[in-house]
N, C-alpha and C positions, 0 to 999 in steps of 0.2 A: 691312769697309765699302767701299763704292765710292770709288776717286781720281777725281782730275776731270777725268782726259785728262794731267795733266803726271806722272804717277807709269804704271810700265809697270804693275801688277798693283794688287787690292784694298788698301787699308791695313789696318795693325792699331795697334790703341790699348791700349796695357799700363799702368798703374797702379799704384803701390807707395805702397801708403797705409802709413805708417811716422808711430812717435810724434811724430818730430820736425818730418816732412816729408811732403810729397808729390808724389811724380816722376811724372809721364807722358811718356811716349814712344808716337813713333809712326813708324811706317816700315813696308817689306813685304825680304822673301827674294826674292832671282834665284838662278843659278846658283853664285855663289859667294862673296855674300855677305848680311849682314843690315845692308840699309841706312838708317840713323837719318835722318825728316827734318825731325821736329820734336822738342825737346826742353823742357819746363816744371817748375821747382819753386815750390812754394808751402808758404812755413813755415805751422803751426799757431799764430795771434797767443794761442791760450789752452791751456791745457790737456785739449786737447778728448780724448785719445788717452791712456794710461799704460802702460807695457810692453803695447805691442802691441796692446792691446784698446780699443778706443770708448767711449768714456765719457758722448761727448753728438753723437747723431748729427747732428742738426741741423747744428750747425758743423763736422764733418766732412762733410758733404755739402755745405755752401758753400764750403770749401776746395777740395773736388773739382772742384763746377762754374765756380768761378773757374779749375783746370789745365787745364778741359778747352774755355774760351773764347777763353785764349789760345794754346792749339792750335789750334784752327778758325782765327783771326785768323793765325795763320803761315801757312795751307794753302790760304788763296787760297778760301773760300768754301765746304773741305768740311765736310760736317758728321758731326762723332761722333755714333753712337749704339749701339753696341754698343763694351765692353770688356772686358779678362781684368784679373784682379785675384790676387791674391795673401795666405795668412794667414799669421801671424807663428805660428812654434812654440812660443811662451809655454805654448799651452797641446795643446800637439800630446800625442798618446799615439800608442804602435808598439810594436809585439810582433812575434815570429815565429813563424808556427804552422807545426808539425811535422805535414803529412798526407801519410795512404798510403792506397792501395787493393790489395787483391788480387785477381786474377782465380781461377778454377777451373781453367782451364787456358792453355796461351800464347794471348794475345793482340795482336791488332796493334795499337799505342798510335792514336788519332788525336786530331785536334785536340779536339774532344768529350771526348774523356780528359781531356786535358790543360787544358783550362775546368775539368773538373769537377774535377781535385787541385788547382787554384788556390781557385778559392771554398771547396772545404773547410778549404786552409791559411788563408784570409783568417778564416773563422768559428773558428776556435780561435784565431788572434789576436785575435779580438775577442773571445773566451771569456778570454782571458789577460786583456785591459786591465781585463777587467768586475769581475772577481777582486782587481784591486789597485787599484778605485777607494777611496776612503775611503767614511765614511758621509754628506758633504756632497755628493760626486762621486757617489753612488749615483743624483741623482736626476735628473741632466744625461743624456739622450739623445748618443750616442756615435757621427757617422756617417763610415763608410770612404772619405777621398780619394785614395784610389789605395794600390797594392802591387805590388812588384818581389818576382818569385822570384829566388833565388840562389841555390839550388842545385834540380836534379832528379835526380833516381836510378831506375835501372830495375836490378831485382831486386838493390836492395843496391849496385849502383854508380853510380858517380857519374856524370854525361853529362849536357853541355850541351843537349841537343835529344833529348826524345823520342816526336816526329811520325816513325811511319814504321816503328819497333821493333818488335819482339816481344815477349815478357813474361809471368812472372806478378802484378810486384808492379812497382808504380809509386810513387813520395814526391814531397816536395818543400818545400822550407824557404821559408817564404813572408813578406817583411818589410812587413806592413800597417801602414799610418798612418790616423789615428782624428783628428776633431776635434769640439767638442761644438756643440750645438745654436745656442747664444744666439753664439758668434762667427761664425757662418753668416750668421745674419740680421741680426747689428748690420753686416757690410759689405755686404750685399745691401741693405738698407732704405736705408745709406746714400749707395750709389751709384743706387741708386734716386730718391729724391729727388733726385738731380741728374741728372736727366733720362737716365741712361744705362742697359743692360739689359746684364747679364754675362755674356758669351759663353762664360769660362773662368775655372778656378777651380784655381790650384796652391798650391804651398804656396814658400814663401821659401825655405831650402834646396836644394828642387830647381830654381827658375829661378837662382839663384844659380850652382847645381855646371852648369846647361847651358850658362854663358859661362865660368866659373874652370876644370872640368875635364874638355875634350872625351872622346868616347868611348873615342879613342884612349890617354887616360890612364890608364883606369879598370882598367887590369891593376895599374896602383901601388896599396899603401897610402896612400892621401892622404886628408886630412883637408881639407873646406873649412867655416871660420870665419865668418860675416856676422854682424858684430856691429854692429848699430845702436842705435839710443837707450835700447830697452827691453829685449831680448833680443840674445842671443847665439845664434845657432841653427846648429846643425853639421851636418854629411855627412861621412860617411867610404866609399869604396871601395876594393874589392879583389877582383883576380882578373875584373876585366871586369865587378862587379856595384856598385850600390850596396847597403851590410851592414849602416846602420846610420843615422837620424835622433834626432838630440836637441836640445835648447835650454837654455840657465840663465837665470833673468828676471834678469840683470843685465847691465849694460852702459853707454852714454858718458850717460845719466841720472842711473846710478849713481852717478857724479864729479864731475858739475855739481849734485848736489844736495849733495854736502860742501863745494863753491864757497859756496852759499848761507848754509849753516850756518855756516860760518867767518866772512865778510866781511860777514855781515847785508845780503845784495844777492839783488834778487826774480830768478827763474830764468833769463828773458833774458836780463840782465847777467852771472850768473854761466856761460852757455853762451858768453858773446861770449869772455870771461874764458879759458874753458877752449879754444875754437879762436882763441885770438888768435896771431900772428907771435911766435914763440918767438926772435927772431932779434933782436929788437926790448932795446932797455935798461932798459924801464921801461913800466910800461902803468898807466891812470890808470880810476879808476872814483869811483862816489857810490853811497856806501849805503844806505838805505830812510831814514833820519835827514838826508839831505843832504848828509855831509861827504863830503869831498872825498877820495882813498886813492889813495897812489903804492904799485903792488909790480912784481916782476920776472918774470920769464917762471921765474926757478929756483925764490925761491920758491912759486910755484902749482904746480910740477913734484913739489916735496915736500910739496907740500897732498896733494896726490892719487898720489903713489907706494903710500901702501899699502894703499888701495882697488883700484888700479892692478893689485897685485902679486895680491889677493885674486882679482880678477874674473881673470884670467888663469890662476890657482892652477887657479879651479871651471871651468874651461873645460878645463885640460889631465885635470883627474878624470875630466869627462866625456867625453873623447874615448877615454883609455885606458880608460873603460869599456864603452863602444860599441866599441871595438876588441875586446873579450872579454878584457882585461887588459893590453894592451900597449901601449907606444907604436906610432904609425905611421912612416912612412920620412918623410913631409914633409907639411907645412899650408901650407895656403892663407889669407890673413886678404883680407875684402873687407868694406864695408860704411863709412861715415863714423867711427864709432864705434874700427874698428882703428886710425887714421891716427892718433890719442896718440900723439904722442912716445915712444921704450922698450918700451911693447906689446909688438911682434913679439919682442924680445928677450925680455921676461919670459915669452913665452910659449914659446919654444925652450927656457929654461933650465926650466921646469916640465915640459917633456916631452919634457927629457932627450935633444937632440937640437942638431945644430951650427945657429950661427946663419943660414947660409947655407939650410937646408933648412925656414926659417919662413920666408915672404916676405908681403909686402902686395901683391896683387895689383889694377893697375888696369890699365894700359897694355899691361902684356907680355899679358894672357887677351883682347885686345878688336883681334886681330888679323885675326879673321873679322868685323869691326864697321867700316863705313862711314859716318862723320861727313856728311852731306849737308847739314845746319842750319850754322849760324854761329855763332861764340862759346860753344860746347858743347869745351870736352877729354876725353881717354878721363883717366877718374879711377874710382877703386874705389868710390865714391858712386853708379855708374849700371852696374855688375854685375847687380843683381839685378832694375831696372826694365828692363834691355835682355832680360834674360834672362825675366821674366814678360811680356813683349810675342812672343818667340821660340818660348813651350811651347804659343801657339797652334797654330802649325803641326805639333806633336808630337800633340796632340788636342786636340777639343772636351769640354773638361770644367768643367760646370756643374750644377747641380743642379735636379732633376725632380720633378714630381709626380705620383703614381699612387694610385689608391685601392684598398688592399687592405680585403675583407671590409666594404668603406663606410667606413673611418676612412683619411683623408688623411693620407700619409708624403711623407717627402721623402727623394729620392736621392741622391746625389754622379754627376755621370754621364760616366762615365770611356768611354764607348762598347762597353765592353761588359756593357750592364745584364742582367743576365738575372731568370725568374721567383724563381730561388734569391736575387737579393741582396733583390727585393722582400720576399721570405717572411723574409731572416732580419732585413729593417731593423722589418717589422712585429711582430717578436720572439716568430717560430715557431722551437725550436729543432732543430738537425738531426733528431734521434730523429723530431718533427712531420712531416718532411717524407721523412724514406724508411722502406721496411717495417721494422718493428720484431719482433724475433724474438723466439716465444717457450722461457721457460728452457729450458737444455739438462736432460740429466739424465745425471751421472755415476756410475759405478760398474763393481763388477769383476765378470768373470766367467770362474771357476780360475785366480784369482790376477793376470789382465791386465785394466787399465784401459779401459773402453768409455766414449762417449758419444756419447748420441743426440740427435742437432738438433734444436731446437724449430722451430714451420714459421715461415716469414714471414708478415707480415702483408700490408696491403693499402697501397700507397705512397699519396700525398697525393693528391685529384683536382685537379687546376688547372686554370681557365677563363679565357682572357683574351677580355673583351668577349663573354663566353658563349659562345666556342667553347673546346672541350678543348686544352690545350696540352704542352708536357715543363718540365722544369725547366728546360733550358736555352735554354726559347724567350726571344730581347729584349725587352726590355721597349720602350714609348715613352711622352711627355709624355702626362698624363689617362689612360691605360691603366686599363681595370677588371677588378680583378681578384678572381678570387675562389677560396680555397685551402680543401680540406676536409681537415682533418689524418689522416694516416695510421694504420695502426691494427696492434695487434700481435698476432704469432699465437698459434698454442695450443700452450701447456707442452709439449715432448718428452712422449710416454706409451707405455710399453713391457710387456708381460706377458710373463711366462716362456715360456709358450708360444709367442710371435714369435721366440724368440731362433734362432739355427742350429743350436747345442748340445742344444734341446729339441727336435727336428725327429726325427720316427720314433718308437718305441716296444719296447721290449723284449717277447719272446718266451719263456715256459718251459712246461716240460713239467711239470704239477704233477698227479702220482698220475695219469698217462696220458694226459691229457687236455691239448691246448694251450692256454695261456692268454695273450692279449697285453693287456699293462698299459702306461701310458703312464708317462713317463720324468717323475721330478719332481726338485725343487734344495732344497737346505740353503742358505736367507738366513739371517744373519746369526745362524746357529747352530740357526735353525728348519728344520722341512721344510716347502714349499711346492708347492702343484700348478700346473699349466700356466696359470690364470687369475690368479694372482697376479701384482698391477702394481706393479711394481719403482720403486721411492722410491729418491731423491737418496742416494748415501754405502751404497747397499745391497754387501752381499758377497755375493757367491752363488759356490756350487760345484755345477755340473751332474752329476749323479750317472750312471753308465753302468751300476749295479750295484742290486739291491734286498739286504738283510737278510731272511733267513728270518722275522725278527720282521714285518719292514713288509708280507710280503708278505701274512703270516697277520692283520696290520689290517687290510689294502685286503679280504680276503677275508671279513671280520669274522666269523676264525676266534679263539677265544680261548685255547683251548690244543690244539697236537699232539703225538705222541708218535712214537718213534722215526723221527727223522726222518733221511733220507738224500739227501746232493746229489749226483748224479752216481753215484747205486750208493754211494757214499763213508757212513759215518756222521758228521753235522753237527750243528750246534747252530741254536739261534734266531740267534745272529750270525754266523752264514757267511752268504756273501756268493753273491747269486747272479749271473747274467751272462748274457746276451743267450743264447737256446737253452740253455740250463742245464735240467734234470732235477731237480725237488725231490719227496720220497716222503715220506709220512707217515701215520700212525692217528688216529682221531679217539678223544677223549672218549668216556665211555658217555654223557651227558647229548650233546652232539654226535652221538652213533651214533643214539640212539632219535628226535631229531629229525630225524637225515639221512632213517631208514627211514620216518618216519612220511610226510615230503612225497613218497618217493619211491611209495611209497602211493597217494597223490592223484594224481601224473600219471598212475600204470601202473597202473591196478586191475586186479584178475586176472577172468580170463575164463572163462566154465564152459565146460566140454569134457566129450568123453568120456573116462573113462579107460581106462588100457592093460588088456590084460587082467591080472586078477589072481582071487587065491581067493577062495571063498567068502568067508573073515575079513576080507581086507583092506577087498575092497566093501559091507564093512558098517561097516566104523569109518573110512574116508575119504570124503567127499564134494569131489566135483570144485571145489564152489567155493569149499574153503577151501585149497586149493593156490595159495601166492604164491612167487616166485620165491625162493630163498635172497641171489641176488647184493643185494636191495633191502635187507641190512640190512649193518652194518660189519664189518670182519673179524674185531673182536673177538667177535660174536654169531655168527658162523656154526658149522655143525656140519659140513656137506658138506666133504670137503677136496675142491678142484679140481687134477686133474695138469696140469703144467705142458702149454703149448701153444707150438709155435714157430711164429714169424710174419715173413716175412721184408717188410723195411722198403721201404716204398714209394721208388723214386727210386735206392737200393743194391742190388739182388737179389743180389751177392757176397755181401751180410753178413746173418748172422742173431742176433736175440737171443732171448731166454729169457723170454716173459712168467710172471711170479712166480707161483705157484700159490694162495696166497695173497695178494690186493691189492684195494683197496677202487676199484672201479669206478664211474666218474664214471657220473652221471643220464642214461639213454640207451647205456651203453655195453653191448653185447651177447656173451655168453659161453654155453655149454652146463652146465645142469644137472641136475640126474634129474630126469623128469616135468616139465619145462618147455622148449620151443624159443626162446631167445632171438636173433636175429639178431647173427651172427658181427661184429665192425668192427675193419679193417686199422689199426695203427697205424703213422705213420713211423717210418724211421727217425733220431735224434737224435744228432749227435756231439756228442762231449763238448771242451773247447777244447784248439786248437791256437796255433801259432810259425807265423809267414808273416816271411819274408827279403827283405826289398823295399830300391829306393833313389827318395831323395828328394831333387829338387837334388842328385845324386852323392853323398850322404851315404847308405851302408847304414844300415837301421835292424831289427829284429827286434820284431815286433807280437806280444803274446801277452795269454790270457784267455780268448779268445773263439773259438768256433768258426766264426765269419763274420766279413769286415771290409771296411768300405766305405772308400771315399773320406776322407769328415769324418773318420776316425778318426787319417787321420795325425796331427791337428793336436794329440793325444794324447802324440804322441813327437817331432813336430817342430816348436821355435819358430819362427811366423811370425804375423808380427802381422796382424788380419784388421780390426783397430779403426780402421786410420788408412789413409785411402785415401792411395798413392802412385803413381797412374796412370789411362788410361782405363779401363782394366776388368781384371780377375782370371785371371789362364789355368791352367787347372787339365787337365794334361795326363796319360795312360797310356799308354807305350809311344809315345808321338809324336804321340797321336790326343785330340782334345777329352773331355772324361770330368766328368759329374754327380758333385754331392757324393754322391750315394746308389748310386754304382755301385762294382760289390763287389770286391774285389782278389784278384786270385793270386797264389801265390808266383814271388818274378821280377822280379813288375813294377817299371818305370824309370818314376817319378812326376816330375814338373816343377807344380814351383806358382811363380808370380812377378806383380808388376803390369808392365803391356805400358803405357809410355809413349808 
């Protein structure tokens, strides 16, 4: 508020509306000090106020505008109308919430970061309070007055500042203070009616700790106590941070109301009783009856000793418990309420600590404090009015109005409001406001654990005053807003055939003819083929090999006979293998079928025949001449002599085609009185041993007569499930190299993640 020419800078008007009292101060900051230049208290003539809380706003708001008239009347004509005010902890709530982020890979922290791990530690403190309200507290609206980080961490360590960093993972211990709805507005409504509008809004503990324990203190454990009429309200710091806000609703009410019970005297009396001159012989009073009553300043001392002892007991609990169990090094007592005679003492000897390190603090904390007014002393009574007049300049915090989605909230406004605190006062919870993924899907695959991400979804849209905004944009007073909740993606979904291990297809030579079959998996004890989508907790083993049985299902062959793999004689469970050689005879029921289609595609052709005699050209007609090879070997009468065929790609090597062998549909061979077209077959090796190193580790590959790449991953552990870099390097002899490209014996392989 503007001075009138006799003051260098604006005024400030602070406020300490207290059960018993109410202090206003006024003065402004220079360079090096906070100079008081008006100072007013005004008792409560009724009950208007009880631990902390308003009872009957009216009379506190006549109370008020009577402090704030005879301010104006000291200040030569200025006039109040803006103030900062202050709540009692009675009913304060605080939590710390523990939030992290991770990045995907290093990142440089900025301020933006560091907004966004604080609002998220404020919202799991407010997720903590919500959790341990009871079932009457459930229905009280909870909003955030402010919160101190004390600690941040980048990637797991500790560090004061982390603007500027690098990083994958960001934390931070965040100590949010909560207060509820109906104590908002019973001191607003009632500094309202007295003609004033509240500029700023803190909470008693911390104007208190901003006169009792400068910043320079706050590397000590110390403890500060403001015990006034109704409450007790504490601070504790340590290591440069405030760690910890609490309150116990007892206090110098507490003892003036055992005054009244004892001596049958109405509450005035028994307070004048209890701050009376303890120095005095004898102090005289009248009871609600009339009479007349001498007692001594010792006995009232043993009236209230062990109330005394009590409220000092729950105040040292609580401080050791905000401490995380411990005593601290030294307390602070400030407030009207500590000034009982013994106190400070009772309360060193509860927490365990010399009397010298419990002090009442008025005079020695109000060094940076300039008395300007008259007839004002520095007393532990105007700590915490000097001090809510001071946290103006620290911020403007008051509380706003913004309308989310058309329903009217109210903010706390600490200056740095953003769309995120609007969204979560309007109780959207986090999940509502960033993409929400959907399920992963885990399982194994030859025995190693995989999991496939589900996708994101779509983040919140936010409008402010119907233009698009971020979460971190600020908020301001009437702002409109309007939030569409975010949305989450679709279930991880995976088929066998996406996997790497299903990638390619096996090759054999089956009775001459090449045939490529595609690679399938044993789930969970089943076989499965490449469209099969792989479910939560699945087992799968990728097979590199078929069974002579599987391959005679795929083939929906139902029985062969003498069967042979590799020239070898085998069974239905030998195992076949990428280029492998399988031989076998068919069935008669099988042979008369095979000959019959084979029929249908080749019908025989009429010709002329060769020459021959008389007889034969009378008992053969051309056109019942079919070729022998069209029926099985078991039907044939022709024997064919062996034919050598030397193999396409090897011309060094020659094999032996069998003189007997059942010839696949199309395949062409010479027999009497028919020309079939001759067809070259390759040639097939049977498997080999290849000597290679992997990461400097020899390894020897064997089964197969070919081997690619992917196959290392067969004989060497490396996990392919968990990314540990930007990308994969998969190396051959020094050079870049595809999973599907083939190996020689020799090769010096490198697989690693390139960070």
């Amino acid at each position: 508020m503007p001075a009138n020419g006799k003051y260098p800078e604006p005024l400030v008007f602070g406020l300490d509306i207290g059960t018993r009292s109410i202090v206003g101060t006024v003065g402004y900051r220079d360079a090096h000090k906070f100079n008081v230049v008006a100072m007013a208290v005004k008792f409560h003539e009724s009950r208007s106020m009880v631990d902390g809380q308003i009872h009957d706003i009216n009379r506190v708001s006549t109370d008020i505008k009577c402090v704030k008239e005879e301010l104006e009347s000291m200040l030569d004509g200025v006039t109040l109308s803006e103030v900062c005010i202050a709540a009692a902890g009675r009913v304060l709530k605080t939590a710390v919430g523990n939030a992290e982020y991770e990045f995907n890979e290093s990142t440089l922290i900025t301020d933006e970061y560091i907004h966004s791990i604080d609002l998220i530690g404020v919202e799991k403190a407010h997720a903590i309070v919500r959790e341990e309200l009871d079932d009457e507290e459930e229905k009280t609206k909870f909003y955030c007055v402010g919160y101190t980080v004390i600690k941040y961490y980048l990637n797991d360590i500790e560090i004061s500042n982390l603007e500027g960093h690098r990083g994958t993972r960001i934390a931070a211990d965040v100590l949010a203070t909560f207060l509820p709805e109906e104590v908002v507005t019973s001191l607003y409504a009632a500094v309202e009616k007295a003609g004033l509008r509240v500029s700023n809004l803190t909470l008693e503990p911390i104007a208190a700790i901003n006169v009792a324990i400068p910043e320079r203190y706050r590397m000590l454990n110390i403890a500060l106590i403001d015990v006034g009429a109704g409450t007790s309200d504490i601070c504790i710091t340590k290591e440069g941070s405030i760690i910890g806000y609490g309150m116990i609703p007892a206090a110098g009410d507490e003892l003036t109301e055992i005054l009244v019970k004892k001596y049958l005297i109405d509450f005035d009396t028994a307070e004048s009783l209890k701050t009376a001159d303890m120095t005095k012989k004898q102090i005289n009073y009248k009871d609600i009856m009339g009479i007349s009553h001498k007692i001594t300043p010792e006995e009232i001392m043993a009236d209230l000793k062990s109330v005394e002892n009590d409220i000092a007991a729950k105040i040292a609990d609580k401080i050791i418990e905000l401490n995380g169990g411990e005593t601290v090094a030294a307390a602070f007592v400030v407030g009207g309420g500590g000034k009982l005679d013994g106190f400070v003492e009772m309360l060193a000897e509860k927490l365990e600590l010399p009397k010298e390190r419990v002090a009442l603090r008025g005079k020695e904390v109000m060094n940076d404090i300039n008395f300007i007014t008259e007839d004002v002393r520095k007393d532990s009574l105007y700590v915490t009015p000097i001090g809510i007049a001071l946290s103006s300049y620290d911020a403007k915090n008051n509380f706003i109005f913004v309308n989310v989605n058309g329903e009217r909230i109210k903010l706390y406004n600490n200056d740095k409001l953003t769309m995120f605190d609007a969204a979560v006062q309007y109780g959207l919870a986090n999940e509502d406001l960033f993409p929400k993924r959907g399920a992963d899907l885990t399982f194994k695959v030859n025995g190693k654990t995989r999991i496939a991400r589900g996708l994101n979804g779509e983040a919140a849209v936010i409008k402010k005053n119907g233009e698009a905004c971020g979460m971190n944009s600020r908020i301001e007073p009437d702002d409109e807003i309007d939030i569409t909740r975010s949305t989450k993606g679709e279930d991880a979904s995976v088929v066998l055939s996406s996997l790497p291990e299903a990638e390619g297809s096996l090759t054999f030579r089956v009775n001459s003819e090449y045939m490529t079959v595609p690679k399938f998996a044993i789930v969970n004890g089943r076989p499965e083929t490449g469209s099969y989508e792989i479910k939560d907790g699945d087992d799968i083993e990728m097979l590199t090999f078929y069974t002579v049985e599987q391959l005679l299902t795929y083939m929906d062959i139902t029985t062969a006979h003498d069967i042979r793999v590799n020239n070898s004689p085998a069974t239905e469970k030998s195992m076949l293998y990428d280029n492998f050689s399988v031989d076998w005879t068919y069935s008669e029921q099988q042979g008369d079928s095979f000959a019959q289609s084979y029929d249908e595609l080749y019908p025989a052709e009429e010709a002329e025949p060769e020459e021959a005699d008389a007889t034969e050209a009378s008992t053969i007609e051309p056109s019942a001449v079919k070729p022998e090879a069209a029926k099985p070997a078991a039907a044939r009468t022709a024997a064919v002599k062996p034919e050598t065929v030397k193999p396409a790609g090897n011309p060094a090597k020659e094999i032996a085609k069998p003189a007997v062998n059942e010839p696949a549909i199309g395949e062409q061979i010479m027999l009497t009185g028919v020309d079939i077209p001759e067809k070259k077959l390759p040639y097939v090796e049977g498997p080999k041993e290849l000597n290679i190193s992997v990461n400097g580790n020899p390894i020897t590959m064997r089964g197969k007569s070919r081997y690619t790449f992917v196959d290392i991953f067969d004989y060497f552990d490396f996990d392919l499930t968990t990314v540990r870099g930007s990308h994969l390097v998969t190396d051959i002899d020094g050079r870049h190299a595809d999973y599907t490209e083939e190996l020689n014996d020799g090769a010096v392989i490198d697989v690693y993640w390139e960070k």
